[in-house]
N, CA and C of each residue as an Amber inpcrd file, in Angstrom:
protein
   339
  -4.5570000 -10.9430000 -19.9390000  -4.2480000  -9.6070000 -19.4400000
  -4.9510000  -9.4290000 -18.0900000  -3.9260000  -8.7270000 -17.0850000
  -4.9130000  -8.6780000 -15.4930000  -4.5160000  -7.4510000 -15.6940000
  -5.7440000  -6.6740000 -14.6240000  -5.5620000  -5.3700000 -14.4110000
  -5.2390000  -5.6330000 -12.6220000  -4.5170000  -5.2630000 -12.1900000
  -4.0610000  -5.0980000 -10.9360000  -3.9060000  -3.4270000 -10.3630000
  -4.6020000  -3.4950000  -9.2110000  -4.7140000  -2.6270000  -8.5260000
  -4.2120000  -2.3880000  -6.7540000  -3.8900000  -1.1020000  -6.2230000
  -3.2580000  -1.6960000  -4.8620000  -4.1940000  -0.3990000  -3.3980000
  -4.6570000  -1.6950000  -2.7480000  -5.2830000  -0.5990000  -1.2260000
  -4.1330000   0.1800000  -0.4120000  -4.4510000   1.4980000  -0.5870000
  -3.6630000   2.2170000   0.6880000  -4.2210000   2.7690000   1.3420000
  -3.7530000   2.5950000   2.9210000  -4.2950000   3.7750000   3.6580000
  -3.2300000   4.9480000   3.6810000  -4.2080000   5.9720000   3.6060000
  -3.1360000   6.7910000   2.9470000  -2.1470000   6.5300000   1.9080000
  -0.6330000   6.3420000   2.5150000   0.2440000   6.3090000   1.7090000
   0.9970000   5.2010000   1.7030000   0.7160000   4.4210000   2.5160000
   1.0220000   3.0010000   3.2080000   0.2630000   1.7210000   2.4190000
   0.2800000   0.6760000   1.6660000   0.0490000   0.1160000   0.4610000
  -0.8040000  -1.1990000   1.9180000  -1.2140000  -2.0780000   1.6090000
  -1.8490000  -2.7470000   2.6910000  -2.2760000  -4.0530000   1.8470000
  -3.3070000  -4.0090000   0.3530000  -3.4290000  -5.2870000  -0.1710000
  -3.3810000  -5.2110000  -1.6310000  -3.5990000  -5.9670000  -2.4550000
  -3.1000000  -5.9410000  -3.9330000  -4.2080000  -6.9300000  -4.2020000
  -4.7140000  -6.4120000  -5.3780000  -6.1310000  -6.6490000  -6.1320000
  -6.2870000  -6.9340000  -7.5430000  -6.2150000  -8.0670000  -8.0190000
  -5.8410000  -8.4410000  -9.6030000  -7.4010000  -9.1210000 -10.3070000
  -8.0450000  -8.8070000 -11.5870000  -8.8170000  -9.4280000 -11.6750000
  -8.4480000  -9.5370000 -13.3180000  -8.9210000 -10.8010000 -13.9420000
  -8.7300000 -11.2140000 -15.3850000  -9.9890000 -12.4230000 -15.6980000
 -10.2770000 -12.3520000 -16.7110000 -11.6020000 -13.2750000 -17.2900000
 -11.9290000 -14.0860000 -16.4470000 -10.7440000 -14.4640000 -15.7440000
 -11.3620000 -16.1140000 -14.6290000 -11.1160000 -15.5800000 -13.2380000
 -11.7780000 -14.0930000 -13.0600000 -11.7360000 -13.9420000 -11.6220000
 -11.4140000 -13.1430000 -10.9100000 -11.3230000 -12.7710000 -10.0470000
 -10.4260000 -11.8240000  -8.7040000  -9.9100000 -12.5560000  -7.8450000
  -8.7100000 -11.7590000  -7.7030000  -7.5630000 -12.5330000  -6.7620000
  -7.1010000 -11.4310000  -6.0170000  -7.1370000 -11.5040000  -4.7640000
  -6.8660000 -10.6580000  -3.7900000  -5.9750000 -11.1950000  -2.7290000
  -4.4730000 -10.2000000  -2.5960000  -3.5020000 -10.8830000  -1.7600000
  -3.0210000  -9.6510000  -0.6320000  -3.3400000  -9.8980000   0.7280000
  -2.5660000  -8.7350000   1.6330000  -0.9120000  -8.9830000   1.9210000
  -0.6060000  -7.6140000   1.8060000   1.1560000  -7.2490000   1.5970000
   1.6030000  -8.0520000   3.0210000   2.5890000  -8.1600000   3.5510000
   2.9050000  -8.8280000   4.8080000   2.4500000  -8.0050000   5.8280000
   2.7820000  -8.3330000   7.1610000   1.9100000  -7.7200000   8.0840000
   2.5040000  -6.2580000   8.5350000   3.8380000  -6.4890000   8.2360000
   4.6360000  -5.6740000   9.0900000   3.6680000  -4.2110000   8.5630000
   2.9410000  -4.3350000   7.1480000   2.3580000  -2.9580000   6.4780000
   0.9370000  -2.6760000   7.4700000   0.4020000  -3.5240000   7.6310000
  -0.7640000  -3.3810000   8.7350000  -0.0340000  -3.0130000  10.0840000
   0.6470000  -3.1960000  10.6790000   1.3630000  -2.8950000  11.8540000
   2.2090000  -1.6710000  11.6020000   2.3740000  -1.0270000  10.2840000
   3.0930000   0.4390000   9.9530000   1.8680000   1.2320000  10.3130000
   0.2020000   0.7680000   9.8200000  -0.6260000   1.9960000   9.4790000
  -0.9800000   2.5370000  10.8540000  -1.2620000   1.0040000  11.9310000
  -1.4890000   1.4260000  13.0290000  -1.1430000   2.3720000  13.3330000
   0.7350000   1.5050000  13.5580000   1.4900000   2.6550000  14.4460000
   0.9430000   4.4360000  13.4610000   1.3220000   4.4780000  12.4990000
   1.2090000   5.9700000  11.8540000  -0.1450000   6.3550000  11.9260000
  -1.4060000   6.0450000  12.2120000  -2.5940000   5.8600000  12.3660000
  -2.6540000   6.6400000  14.5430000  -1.7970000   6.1800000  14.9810000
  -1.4740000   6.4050000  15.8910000  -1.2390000   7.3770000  16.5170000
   0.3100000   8.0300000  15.9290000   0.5860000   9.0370000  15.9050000
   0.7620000   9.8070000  15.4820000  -0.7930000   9.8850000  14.2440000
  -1.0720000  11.5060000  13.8660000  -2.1560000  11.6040000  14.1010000
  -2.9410000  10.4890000  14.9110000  -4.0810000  10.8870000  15.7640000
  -5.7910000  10.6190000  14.9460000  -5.1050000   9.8050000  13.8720000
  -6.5450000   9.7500000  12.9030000  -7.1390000   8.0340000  13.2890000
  -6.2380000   7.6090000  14.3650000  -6.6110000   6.1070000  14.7850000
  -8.3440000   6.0190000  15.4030000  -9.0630000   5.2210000  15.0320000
 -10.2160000   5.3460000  16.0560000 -11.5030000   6.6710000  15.0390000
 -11.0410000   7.5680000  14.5330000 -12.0430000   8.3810000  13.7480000
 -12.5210000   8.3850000  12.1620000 -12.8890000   9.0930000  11.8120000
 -13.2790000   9.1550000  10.5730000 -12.8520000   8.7420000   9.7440000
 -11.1710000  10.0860000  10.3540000  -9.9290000  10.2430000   8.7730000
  -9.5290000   9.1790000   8.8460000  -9.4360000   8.3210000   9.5380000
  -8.9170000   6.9960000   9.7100000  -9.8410000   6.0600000   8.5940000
 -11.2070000   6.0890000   8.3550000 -11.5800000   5.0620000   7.8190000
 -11.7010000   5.9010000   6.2230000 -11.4590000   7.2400000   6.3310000
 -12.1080000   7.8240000   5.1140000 -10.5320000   7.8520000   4.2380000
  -9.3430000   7.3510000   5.0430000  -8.1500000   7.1690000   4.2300000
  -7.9780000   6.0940000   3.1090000  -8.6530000   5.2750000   3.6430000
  -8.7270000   4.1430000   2.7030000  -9.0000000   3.9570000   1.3370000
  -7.9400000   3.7290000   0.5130000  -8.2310000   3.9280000  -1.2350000
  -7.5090000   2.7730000  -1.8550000  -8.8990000   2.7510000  -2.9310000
  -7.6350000   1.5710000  -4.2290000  -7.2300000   2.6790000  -5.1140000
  -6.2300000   2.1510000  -5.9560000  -5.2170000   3.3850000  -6.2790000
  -4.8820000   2.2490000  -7.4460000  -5.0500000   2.3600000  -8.8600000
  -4.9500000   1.2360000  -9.8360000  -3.3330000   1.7520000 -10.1810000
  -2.9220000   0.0660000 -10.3650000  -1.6520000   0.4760000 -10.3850000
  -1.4340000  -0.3390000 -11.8080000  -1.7640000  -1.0590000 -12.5530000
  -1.2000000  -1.1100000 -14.1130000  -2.0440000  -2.3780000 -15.0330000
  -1.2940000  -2.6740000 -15.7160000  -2.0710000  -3.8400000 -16.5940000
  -0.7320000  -4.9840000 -16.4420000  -1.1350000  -5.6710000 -16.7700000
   0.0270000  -7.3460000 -16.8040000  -0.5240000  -8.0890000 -17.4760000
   0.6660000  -8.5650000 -18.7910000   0.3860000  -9.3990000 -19.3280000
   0.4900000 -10.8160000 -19.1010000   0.0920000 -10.9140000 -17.7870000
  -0.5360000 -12.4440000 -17.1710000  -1.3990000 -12.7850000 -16.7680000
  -1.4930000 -13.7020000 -15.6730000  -2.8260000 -13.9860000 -15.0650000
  -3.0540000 -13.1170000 -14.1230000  -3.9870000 -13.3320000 -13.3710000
  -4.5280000 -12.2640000 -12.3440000  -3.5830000 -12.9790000 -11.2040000
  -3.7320000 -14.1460000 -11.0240000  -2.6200000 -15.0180000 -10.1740000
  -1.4200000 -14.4520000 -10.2230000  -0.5550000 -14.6790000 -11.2140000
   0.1010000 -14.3030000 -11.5790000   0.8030000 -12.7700000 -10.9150000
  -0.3200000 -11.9800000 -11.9600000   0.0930000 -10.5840000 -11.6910000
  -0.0340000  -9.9420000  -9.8440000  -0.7040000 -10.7030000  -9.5720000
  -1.4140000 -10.4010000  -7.6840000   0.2310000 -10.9330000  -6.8870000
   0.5070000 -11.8410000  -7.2720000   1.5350000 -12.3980000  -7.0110000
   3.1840000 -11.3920000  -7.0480000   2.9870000 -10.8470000  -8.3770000
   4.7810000 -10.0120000  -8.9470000   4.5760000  -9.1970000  -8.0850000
   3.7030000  -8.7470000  -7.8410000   3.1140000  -6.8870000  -7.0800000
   3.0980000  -7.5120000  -5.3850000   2.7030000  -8.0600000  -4.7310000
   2.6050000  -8.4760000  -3.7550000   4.2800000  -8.5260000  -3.4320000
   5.2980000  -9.2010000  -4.2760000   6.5830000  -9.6730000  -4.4720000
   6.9090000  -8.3710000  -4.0480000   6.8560000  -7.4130000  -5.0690000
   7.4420000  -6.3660000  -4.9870000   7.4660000  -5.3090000  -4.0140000
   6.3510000  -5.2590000  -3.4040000   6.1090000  -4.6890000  -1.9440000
   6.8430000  -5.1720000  -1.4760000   6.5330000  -6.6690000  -0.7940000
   7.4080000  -7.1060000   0.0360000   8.6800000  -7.6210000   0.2660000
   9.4310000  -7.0390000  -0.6580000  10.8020000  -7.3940000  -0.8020000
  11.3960000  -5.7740000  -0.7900000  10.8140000  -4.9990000  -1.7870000
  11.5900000  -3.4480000  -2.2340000  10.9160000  -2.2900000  -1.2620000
   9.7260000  -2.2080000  -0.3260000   9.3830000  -1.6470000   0.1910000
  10.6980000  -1.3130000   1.5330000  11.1110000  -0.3320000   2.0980000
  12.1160000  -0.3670000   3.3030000  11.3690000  -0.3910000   4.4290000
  12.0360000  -1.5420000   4.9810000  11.9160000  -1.5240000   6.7930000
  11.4430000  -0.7990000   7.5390000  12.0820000   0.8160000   7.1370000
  12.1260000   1.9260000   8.0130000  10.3980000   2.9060000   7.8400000
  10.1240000   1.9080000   6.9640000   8.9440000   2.7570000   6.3830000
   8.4650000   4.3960000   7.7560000   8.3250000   3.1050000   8.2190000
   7.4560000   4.0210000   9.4460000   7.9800000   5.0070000  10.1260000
   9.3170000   5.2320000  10.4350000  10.1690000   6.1170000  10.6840000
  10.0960000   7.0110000   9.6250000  10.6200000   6.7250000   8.0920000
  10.1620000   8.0230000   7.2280000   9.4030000   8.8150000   7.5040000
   8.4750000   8.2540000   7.5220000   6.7270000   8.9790000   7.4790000
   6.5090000   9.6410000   8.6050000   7.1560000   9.0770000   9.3490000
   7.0110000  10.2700000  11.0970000   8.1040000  11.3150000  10.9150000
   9.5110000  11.1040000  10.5130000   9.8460000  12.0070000  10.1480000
   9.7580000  13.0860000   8.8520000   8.6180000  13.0410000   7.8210000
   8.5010000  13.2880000   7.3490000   6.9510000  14.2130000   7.7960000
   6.1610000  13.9980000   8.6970000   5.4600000  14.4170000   9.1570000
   5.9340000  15.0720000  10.0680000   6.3970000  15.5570000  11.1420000
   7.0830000  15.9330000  11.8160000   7.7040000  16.9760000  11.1800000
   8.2790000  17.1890000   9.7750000   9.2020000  18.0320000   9.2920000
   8.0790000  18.8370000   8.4900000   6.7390000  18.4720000   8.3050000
   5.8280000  19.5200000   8.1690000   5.8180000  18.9960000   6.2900000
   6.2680000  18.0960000   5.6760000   6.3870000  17.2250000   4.5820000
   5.9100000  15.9050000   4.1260000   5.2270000  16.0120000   4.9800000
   4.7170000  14.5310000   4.9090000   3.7200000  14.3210000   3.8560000
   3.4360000  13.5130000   2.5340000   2.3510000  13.4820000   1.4140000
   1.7650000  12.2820000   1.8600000   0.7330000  12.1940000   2.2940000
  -0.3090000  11.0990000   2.8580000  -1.0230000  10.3520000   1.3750000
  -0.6530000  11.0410000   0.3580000  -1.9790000  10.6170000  -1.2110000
  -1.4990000   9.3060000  -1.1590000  -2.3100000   8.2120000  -1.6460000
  -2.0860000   7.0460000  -1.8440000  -0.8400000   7.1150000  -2.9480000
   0.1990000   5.6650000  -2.6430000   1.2700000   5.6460000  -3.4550000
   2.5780000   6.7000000  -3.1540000   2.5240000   7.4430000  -2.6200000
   3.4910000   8.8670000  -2.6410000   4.8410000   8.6240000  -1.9080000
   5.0480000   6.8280000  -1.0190000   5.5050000   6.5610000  -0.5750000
   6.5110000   5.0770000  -1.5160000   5.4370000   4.8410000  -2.4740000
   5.7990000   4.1830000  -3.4210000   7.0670000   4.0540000  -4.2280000
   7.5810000   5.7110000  -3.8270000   8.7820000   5.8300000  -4.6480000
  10.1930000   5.5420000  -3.6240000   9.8680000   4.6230000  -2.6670000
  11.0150000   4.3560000  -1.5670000  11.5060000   2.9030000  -2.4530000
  10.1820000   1.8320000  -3.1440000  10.5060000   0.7840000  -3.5420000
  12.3200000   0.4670000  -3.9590000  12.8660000  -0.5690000  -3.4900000
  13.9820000  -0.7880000  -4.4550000  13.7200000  -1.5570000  -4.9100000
  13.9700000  -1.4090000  -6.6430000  13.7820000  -3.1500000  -7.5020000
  14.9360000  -4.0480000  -7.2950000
């Protein structure tokens, strides 16, 4: 059994964190998600300060009945395949429209399986 867990800044998912009897296994999502926070990091002006570093959260996301390998692996998969492209456009327009939910995960629900 792994318990897997996932880093967001803010609402933007960044690395995936699995640990089981033989260990911790830690895998970052592809880059394009580090190159989303910037840019959105950017232009809402929290780049460079505080809110910027005080955004940063693990946010436990479930149990798996596999390895920590394993499970670091499906979740990593799943970001980077079901997460959309446009991420970053949402979120500006969603900020912009005075709607924007920054809580870790809240963006989570764009995934397609």
């Amino acid at each position: 059994m792994a318990k897997v867990r996932v880093m967001y800044w803010k609402e933007i998912p960044v690395q995936i964190q699995a640990k089981d009897e033989s260990g911790v296994v830690s895998k970052p999502l592809e880059e394009r998600f580090q190159q989303g926070l910037d840019a959105i990091s950017m232009f809402d002006g929290s780049s460079g300060t505080d809110d910027y570093l005080m955004a940063w959260e693990w946010k436990d996301f479930g149990e798996f009945d596999s390895s920590a390998q394993e499970a670091a692996t499906a979740v990593v998969r799943r970001f980077n395949s079901g997460f959309p492209a446009d991420f970053v456009a949402r979120i500006r327009d969603l900020h912009n429209a005075g709607q924007r939910d920054t809580s870790p995960g809240a963006a989570d629900r764009w995934i397609e399986e």
